[in-house]
N, C-alpha and C positions, 0 to 999 in steps of 0.2 A: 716592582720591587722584588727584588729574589726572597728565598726562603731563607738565605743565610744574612743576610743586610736585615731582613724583619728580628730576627731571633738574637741579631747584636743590637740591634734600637731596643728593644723590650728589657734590654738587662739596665736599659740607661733613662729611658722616656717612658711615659704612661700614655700609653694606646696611640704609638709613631704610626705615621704612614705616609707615605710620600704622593704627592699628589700634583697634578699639573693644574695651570690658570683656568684651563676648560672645564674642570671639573664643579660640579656644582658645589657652589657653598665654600669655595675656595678663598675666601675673601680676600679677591684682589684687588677691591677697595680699599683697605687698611696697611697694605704692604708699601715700602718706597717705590718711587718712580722707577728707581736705578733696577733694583728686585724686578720687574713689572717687564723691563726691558732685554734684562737678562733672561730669564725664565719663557719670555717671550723668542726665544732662538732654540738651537736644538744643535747638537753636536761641537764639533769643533768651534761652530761661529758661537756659544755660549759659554766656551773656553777663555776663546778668544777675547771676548767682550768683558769678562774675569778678571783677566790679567790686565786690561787694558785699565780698568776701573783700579787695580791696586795700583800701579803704573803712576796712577794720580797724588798717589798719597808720596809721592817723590821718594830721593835717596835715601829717605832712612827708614823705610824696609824694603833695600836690594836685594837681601840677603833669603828674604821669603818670596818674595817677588818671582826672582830666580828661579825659588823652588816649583811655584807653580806652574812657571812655564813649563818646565822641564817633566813634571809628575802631576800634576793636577789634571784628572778622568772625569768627573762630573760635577755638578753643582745642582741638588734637587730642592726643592722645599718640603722642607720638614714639618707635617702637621703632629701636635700633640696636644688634644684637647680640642680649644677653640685657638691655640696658640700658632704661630707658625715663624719656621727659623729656616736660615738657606741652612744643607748639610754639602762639606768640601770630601770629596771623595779623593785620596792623594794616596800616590802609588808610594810604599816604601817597597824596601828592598826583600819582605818575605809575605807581607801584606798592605792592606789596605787600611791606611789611618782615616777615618773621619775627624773632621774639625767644623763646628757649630757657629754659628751667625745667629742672634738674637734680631727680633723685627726693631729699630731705634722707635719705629713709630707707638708702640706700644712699652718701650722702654720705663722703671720705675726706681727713682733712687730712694734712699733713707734721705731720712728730713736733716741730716746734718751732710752728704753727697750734695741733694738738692741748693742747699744756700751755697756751697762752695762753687757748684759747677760753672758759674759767670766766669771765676777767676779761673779756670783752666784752661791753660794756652790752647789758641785754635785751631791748631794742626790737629790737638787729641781729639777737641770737639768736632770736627770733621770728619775726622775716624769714623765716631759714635752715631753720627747722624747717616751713616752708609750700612754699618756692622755694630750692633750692639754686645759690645765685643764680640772676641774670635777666639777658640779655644776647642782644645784636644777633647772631643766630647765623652770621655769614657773615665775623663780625672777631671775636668774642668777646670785645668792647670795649664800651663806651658804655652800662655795664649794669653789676650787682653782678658781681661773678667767683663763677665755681663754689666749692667748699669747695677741691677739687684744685687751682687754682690760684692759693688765697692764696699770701702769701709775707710777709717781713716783709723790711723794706728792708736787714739787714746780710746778705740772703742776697747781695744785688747788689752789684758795683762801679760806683758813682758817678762817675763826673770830675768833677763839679759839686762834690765837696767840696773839689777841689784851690783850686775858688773861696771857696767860702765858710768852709772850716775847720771848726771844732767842727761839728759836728750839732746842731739844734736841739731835736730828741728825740733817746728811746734809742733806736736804729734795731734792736736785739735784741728790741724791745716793739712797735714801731710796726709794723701789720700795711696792708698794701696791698689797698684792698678793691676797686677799681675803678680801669678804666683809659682812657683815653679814645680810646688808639689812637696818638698822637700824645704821645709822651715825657709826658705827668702822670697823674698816680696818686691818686688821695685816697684818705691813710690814716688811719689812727687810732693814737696811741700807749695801750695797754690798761693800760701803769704805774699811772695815773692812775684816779681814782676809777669802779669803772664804772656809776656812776648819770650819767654826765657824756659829751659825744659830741661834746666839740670836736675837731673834727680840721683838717688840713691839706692844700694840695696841695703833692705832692712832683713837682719837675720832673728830671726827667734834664738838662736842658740849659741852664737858668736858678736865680733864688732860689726856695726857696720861700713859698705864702702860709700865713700861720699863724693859728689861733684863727677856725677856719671853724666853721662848724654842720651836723656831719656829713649830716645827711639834706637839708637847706637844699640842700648844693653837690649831694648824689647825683639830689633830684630835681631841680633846673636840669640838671645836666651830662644826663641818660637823658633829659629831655625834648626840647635840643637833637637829640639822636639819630632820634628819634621824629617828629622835623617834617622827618626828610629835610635 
């Protein structure tokens, strides 16, 4: 790990270091399979094996997909603590973005995420069980949110409904999966059938827009992030 990749992890993580499977104490017992397989190549074939795994999660994130083929340089594991996360090393055009991978195996929701997770369409939970979310590590925005910090919107207080009155969903169901940094959310209400993944953005500060195509908006909104 260079001098300058430690000294950008320490403004973000408590005591980063990057470490390989051989190293002791690595616990590559506790990591997925997929993790294990990955990190077990070295170069381009650990690239390769990257892209081939998002590759799986089908057309609706071509958009990021693309992007790693095209700018995606490494994929290390991130130690912090006893904790450990893949970090995406992606070339933009004046630097280099990191983007964080949470371990799914160690993943932890709030007690009101937890009851709902059943009814989460299964493309999301597939997601979650590879990448406990994925996200711009320096805002922790512009990317899936970890499992820790979903939420469902009646955790929050609004002022925007002082505008708009009723809630358009149940906001006790609608879970907040991503955020873009900047007051909107795209969530998903789980009430609803979970073979189905329309979802919404929710603004803090205006209307919201409705009867979105959950992975349509996730990979446009992660791919603006990725172009810098």
């Amino acid at each position: 790990m260079t001098t300058e990749l430690l000294h950008y992890l320490e403004k973000y993580c408590a005591s980063p270091s990057i470490v390989a499977l051989s190293d002791s104490g690595s616990g590559m017992e506790a990591l997925p399979a997929e993790w294990i397989d990955l990190l077990s190549l070295e170069g381009k074939e650990r690239i390769s094996y990257v892209v081939a795994l998002w590759e799986r999660f089908g057309e609706g994130l071509s958009e990021v997909t693309d992007k790693l083929k095209s700018s995606l340089i490494s994929v290390d594991l991130l130690k912090e603590g006893d904790s450990y996360s893949l970090l995406y090393g992606i070339s933009a055009t004046d630097r280099i973005l990191y983007y964080q991978a949470k371990n799914p195996i160690c993943r932890k929701f709030n007690s009101k995420i937890d009851s709902l997770w059943p009814s989460v369409p299964q493309s999301i939970r597939d997601f979650y069980a590879v990448h406990d979310g994925w996200f711009y590590l320096a805002s922790h925005s512009m990317g899936l949110l970890p499992a820790e910090e979903l939420f469902v919107l009646s955790d929050e207080d609004w002022g925007i409904l002082d505008e708009i009155g009723q809630a358009p969903v149940n906001l006790d169901t609608t879970i907040a999966f991503f955020t873009n940094g900047m007051s909107g959310y795209v969530c998903l209400d789980v009430s609803t059938s979970k073979e189905e993944c329309v979802a919404m953005i929710w603004w803090s500060n205006k209307l919201p827009k409705m009867d979105l195509k959950f992975w349509d908006i996730i990979d446009s909104w992660t791919a603006i992030g990725l172009n810098g």
